[in-house]
Structures are given as structure tokens and as C-alpha cells.
N, C-alpha and C positions, 0 to 999 in steps of 0.2 A: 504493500500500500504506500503511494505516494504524500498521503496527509503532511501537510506543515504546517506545524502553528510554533506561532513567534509570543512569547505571553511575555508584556513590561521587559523587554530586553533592552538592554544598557548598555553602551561601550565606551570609557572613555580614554584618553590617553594624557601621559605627563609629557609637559615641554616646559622648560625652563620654570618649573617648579611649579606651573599653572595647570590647574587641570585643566583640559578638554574634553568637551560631549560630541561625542563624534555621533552616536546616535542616543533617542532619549524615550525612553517607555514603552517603547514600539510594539504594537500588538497585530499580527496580522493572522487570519484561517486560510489558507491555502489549501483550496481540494485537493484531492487526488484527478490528476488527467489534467485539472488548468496549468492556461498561460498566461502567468501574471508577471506583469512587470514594473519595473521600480523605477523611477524616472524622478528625473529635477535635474539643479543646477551642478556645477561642480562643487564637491564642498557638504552636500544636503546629507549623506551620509549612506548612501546607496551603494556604495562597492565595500565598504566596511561592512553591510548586514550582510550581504553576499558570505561576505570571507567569514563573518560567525558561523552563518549557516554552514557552511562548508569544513570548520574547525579551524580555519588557516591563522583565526584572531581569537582570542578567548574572550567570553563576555564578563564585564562589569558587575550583571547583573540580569536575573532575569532568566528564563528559560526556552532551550529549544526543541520543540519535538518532532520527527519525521514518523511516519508510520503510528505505531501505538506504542513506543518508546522512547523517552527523553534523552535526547544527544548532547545536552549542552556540553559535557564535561568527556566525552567520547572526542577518539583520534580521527584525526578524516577516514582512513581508511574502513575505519568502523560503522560510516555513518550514510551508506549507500548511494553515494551522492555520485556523478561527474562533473567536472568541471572544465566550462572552455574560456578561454582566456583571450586577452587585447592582441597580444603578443604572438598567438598558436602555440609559445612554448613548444616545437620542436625539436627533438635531437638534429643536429647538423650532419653528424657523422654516420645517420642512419638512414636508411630507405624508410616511406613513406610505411610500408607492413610494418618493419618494423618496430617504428612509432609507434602503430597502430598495438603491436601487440606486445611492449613491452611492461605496459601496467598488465595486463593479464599474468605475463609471466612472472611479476613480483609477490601478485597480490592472490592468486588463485593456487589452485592443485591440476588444472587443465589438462589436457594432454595437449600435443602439438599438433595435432589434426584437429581436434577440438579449437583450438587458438587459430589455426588458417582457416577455416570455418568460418568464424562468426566473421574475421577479419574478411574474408571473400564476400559474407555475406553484406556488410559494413558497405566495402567497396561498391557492390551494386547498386545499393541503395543510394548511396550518394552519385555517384558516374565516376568513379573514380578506379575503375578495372586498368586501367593501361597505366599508371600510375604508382604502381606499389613497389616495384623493384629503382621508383629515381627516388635520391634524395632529395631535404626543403629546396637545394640551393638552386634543383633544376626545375621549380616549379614556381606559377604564378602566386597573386596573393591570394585569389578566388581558390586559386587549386590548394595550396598552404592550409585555406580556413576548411577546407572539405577535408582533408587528413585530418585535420583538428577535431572535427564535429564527428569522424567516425573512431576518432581514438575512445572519444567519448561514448557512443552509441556501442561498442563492444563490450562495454562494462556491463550493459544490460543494467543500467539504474535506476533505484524510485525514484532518484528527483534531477536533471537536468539544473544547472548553475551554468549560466553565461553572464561573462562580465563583458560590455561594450565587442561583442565579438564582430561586425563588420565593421569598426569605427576606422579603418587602415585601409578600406577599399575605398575604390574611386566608385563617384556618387553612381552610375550605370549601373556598375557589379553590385552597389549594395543596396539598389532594388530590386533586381534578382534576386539576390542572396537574401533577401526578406520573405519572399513568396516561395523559394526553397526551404529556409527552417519553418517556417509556419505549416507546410504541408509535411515536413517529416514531422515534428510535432504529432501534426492529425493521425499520422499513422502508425507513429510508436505508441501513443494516448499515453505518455510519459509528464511527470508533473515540472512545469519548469519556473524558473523564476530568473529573470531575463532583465538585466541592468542596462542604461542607455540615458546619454542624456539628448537623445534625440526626439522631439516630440513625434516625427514622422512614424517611426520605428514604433515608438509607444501607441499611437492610433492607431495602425493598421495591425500591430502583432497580438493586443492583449487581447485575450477573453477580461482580463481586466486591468486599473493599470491602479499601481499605488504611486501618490503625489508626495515627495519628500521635500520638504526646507529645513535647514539647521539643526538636521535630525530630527526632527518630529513629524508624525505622518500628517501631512495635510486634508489628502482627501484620498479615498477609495472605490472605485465602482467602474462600471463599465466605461470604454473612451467615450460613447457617446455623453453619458449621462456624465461626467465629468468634463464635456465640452459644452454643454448646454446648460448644466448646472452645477456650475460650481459653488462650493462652499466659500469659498474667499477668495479676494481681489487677487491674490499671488497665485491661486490656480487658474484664476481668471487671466492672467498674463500671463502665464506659464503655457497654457493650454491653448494651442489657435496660432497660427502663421498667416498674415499677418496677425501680431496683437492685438488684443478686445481694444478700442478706445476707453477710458477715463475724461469725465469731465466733473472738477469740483462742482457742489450746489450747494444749495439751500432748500428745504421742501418749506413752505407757507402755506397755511390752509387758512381758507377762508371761507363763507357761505356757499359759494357758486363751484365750491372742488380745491382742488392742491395744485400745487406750481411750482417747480423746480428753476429756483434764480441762478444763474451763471454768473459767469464776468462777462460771457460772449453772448446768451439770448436764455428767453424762457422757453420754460418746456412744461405745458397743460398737463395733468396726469384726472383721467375721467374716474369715477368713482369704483370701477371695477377695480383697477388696477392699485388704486387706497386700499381699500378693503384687502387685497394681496400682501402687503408689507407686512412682516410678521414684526416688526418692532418700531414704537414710534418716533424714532431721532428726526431731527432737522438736517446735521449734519450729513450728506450724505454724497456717492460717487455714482455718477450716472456713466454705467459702461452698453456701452453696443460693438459688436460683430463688427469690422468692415462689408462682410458680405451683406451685413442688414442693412447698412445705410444705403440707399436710390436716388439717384437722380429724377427730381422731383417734375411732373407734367405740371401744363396747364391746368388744369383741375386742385392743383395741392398749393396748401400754403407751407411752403416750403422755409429753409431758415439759408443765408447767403451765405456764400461761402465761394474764398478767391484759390484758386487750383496753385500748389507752390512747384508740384513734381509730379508728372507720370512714368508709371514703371510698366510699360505692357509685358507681357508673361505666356502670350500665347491667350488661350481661352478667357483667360483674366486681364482687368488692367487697373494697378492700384495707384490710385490717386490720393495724392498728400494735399490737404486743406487746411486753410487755416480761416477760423470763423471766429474775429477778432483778435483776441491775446491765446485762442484756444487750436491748437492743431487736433487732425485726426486724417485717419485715411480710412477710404473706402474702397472695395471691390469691389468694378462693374462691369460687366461683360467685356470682353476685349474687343470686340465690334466698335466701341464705342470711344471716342476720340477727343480729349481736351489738353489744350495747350497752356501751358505756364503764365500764368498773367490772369487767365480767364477767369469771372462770375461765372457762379449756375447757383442752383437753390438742391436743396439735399432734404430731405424725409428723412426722420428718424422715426420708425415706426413702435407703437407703444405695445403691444405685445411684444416686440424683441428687444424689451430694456432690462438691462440689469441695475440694482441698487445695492449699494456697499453703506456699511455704517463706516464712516471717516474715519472715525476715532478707531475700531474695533478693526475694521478691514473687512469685517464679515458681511455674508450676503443677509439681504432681506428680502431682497424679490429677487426672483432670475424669471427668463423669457415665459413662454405658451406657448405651446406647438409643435414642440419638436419631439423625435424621438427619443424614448432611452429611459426614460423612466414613467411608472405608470400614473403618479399623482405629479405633473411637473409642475403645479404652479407655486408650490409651496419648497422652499430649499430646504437643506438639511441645516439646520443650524442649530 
């Protein structure tokens, strides 16, 4: 059984007599068969839970368990785990079998037909048959991470550990190489937990993704439901390429509804969307989607805005605006054409707004409509 659960786990380390929290209470359930993955900035403390899990750091504090037994205080080799690394960590002076089957021959009783076996077997699976009699030095980096991933995959483990494993390939191979581990994944139903501080990687690989800052978890659940709802402003910036916009406010209520004051314009909020705010501050952060903000027809009372920069992208074209002392950018079709210098008017549509308490950072509303979770209008907070 692949089960992992992380309970209040703690790591911290000495440095010139200061302590550091490298991670801080961390609690996560990881089934058996998902792929979760751990993502944030550099620094949040995501290749250090790795290495707990793995035995390679001891914990602070706190416990770890794979299966129905607790490993916190167990040797790696103890704790059924593989591991693929930044580096591939290949022998130099060995052939790709080899590599492939020299943790077997340390760590087992196999026989050596047993050992070319799984390793043939390993091979296939990846496309890596023509390959096992050259060493790293004659091989690509595509080809390098496939030796990697099958050294791994011979061990036959409960739990897969990948730390930033394509962050070394150029950007082409390491979209393949995403749509490659994600369908071995589906076919080993092996339990992984999958480090990156790529958001791409994160969105498209998780069954779910855990959100880290300064060691502490920030948010957890599926990409979607962590792109559409977030818990706080930092996953809300963390999450999304381009960046959610932020614009400071003000909320005032009056007889006639609420109204979010700016420095650059107001912003009407209709009674549905009051009644949504699960907490009553003034203070607050009015975040939108690029992709949600439109360029506004005849028909809309739209808010001005002078275009400073476009970046077309193909399908997309992100325009940087500035609407007073307030910048933001939007995504709009790439069809569609505006040159530096230029006026338009922009929609910001009021089912797709988010609201942050200022002070707190925390959500109080997030969008309507989208997929990912079954009650969206209400955030988790």
C-alpha cells in the first residue's frame, strides 16, 4: 500500500547559531495510487519534505507514515520508497543496465535473470531498449532522465519521490517528458509525490497539488479548485500565468449597495455578491484573472484604461494597462490588436472577482462558475 500521511512534521536546521524552519506542522493524507505534488517558490520548503519522506533529512519533529507503518525514524532503504533526482544521479562509468540495476543488486537477494528482467522490462516501458549497453556520457538529457525514471521503476515501489526531475531539459522535451511521467504514473497506479517549482508542471500533472510558502502549507486540493479558489492572495499569485491582478480598495456601503473605492475608479458590487463575502472588513484587495478582464463593447460601461505593452503569444495577446496610478494586464484573444499609447475601456466582470482581506491576505469571496469544486461561491477560509 502506497498511503502517506505526513502528521505536524517539522524540520528545522542550525546556521550561525539561528535556528531555521525549513518546514513547519505540515500535515498532509496522500492516497495510495495519487499524484500529488508540492509546488511554491524557492525556499517554501518542498525538497526538504521530499528528503524527510525519503529518510535522506531526519525530522524535527512530527511523524511519517507510508503504508500502515510509521517510517519517520527508519533508513531509506527501509522505507519502500524511489527516488528520482534534479541531477539523474548517474554512475559515469557504467552502462545505462547497469545503472539501472545496481540498487537491485545492493538492496535485494534477486537473481540475475530476475535483475535483467524487470530491467528489460523497465526498458520497454520507457523506449529505452537500444540504450542499455551506452553509458550517461553517450546519451541525451531526455535519454539520461529515462534511465533515471527506470532505475526507479525497477525497484517496484509504494511511493515514487521526484524532486524537480525535468527542470534540466529544454522547454520542448519537458512537455513531453510531462505527458510521459503522467501516463506511466496511470499505468504503474504507483503513489507519487512530485516536487516543482513550476506552476505548468503543477496544473497539468496533479490529481492534486499542495501550495507551500515559508514552510507552511498554504492550500491543498485539486489544480482547478486551487486556480479558481484560492485561499489566499499568495496562492492567488502563485497560481495563474499570467498573474491574478490586485487592486487596493475600500468597500462602503450604503442604502442603494457597496462600492469598492480605488485610487484609479469605483467598482459597484450588486447585493448578491455582498451577501457572498464571508467576513465584513473594508479593507480589502480586488483580484481578477487576466483572462476575465474584456474589452468592453458599445453596450458596457466600461472603466479607461491606456494600453503601456502588448505581448502576443500566439492564441493569446497580453496587454499591460495602466488605469491611473493602477496597472494590470489582461488576456484577449490574439486576433485582436492594440498598440502602445492607445485608450479602450475594459469590463471587469463581477462574478469573476476575487476579494482579499488586506490586512489578513485571506480570501473572502473568490469567483462563480467555474469548475473544481462543488459549492464555489463560498472559499475555504
Amino acid at each position: 500500500m502506497g498511503h502517506v500521511a505526513l502528521r505536524e512534521l517539522t524540520k528545522t536546521f542550525e546556521k550561525d547559531g539561528n535556528e531555521i524552519v525549513a518546514v513547519s506542522d505540515l500535515g498532509i493524507e496522500i492516497e495510495d495510487g495519487e499524484f500529488l505534488v508540492l509546488v511554491g517558490p524557492s525556499g517554501c520548503g518542498k525538497s526538504t519534505t521530499l528528503r524527510c519522506i525519503a529518510g535522506l533529512e531526519r525530522t524535527t519533529d512530527g511523524e511519517i507514515w507510508i503504508g500502515d507503518g510509521e517510517v519517520t525514524d527508519e533508513k531509506p532503504k527501509n522505507r519502500d520508497i524511489a527516488m528520482v533526482f534534479q541531477n539523474y544521479a548517474l554512475y559515469p562509468h557504467m552502462t545505462a543496465r547497469e545503472n539501472m540495476s545496481f540498487g537491485l543488486k545492493m538492496t535485494t537477494n534477486l537473481s540475475s535473470g530476475e535483475i535483467d528482467e524487470r530491467v528489460d522490462d523497465a526498458a520497454e516501458m520507457m523506449g529505452i531498449e537500444e540504450l542499455l549497453e551506452k553509458t550517461p556520457g553517450e546519451l541525451s538529457g531526455g535519454q539520461q532522465q529515462r534511465v533515471a525514471l527506470g532505475r526507479a521503476i525497477v525497484r517496484d515501489p509504494a511511493v515514487f519521490l521526484m524532486d524537480e526531475p525535468l527542470s534540466n531539459l529544454d522547454a520542448k522535451l519537458r512537455a513531453s517528458m510531462r505527458t510521459e511521467l503522467q501516463d506511466l504514473q496511470q499505468k504503474l497506479d504507483v503513489t507519487t509525490v512530485y516536487v516543482t517549482h513550476d506552476q505548468t508542471e503543477a496544473m497539468t500533472m496533479g490529481d492534486r497539488i499542495a501550495i507551500l510558502n515559508a514552510g507552511e502549507l498554504c492550500q491543498i486540493g485539486s489544480p482547478l479548485e486551487c486556480y479558481h479558489y484560492p485561499d489566499s492572495r499568495f496562492v492567488a499569485s502563485f497560481i495563474g500565468s499570467p498573474s491574478m491582478n490586485f487592486i487596493d480598495g475600500k468597500i462602503e456601503h450604503a442604502d442603494e449597495g457597496a462600492t469598492i473605492r480605488t485610487s484609479a475608479f469605483e467598482y459597484a458590487l450588486g447585493e448578491e455578491t455582498v451577501d457572498r463575502i464571508t467576513d465584513p472588513v473594508t479593507d480589502v484587495v480586488l483580484g481578477i484573472r487576466p483572462e476575465d478582464i474584456r474589452v468592453a463593447t458599445g453596450a458596457d460601461d466600461g472603466i479607461r484604461a491606456d494600453v503601456s505593452v502588448t505581448e502576443p503569444v500566439g492564441e493569446r495577446t497580453y496587454v499591460y494597462l495602466d488605469i491611473g496610478d493602477v496597472s494590470c494586464t489582461a488576456s484577449i484573444p490574439g486576433d485582436s490588436t492594440y498598440e502602445p499609447g492607445e485608450t479602450i475601456e475594459i469590463v471587469i466582470p463581477e462574478d469573476r472577482i476575487h476579494l482579499f482581506d488586506r490586512d489578513t491576505d485571506e480570501a473572502i469571496l473568490n469567483r462563480i462558475g467555474a469548475i473544481g469544486r462543488d459549492e464555489p461561491s463560498v472559499p475555504n477560509v
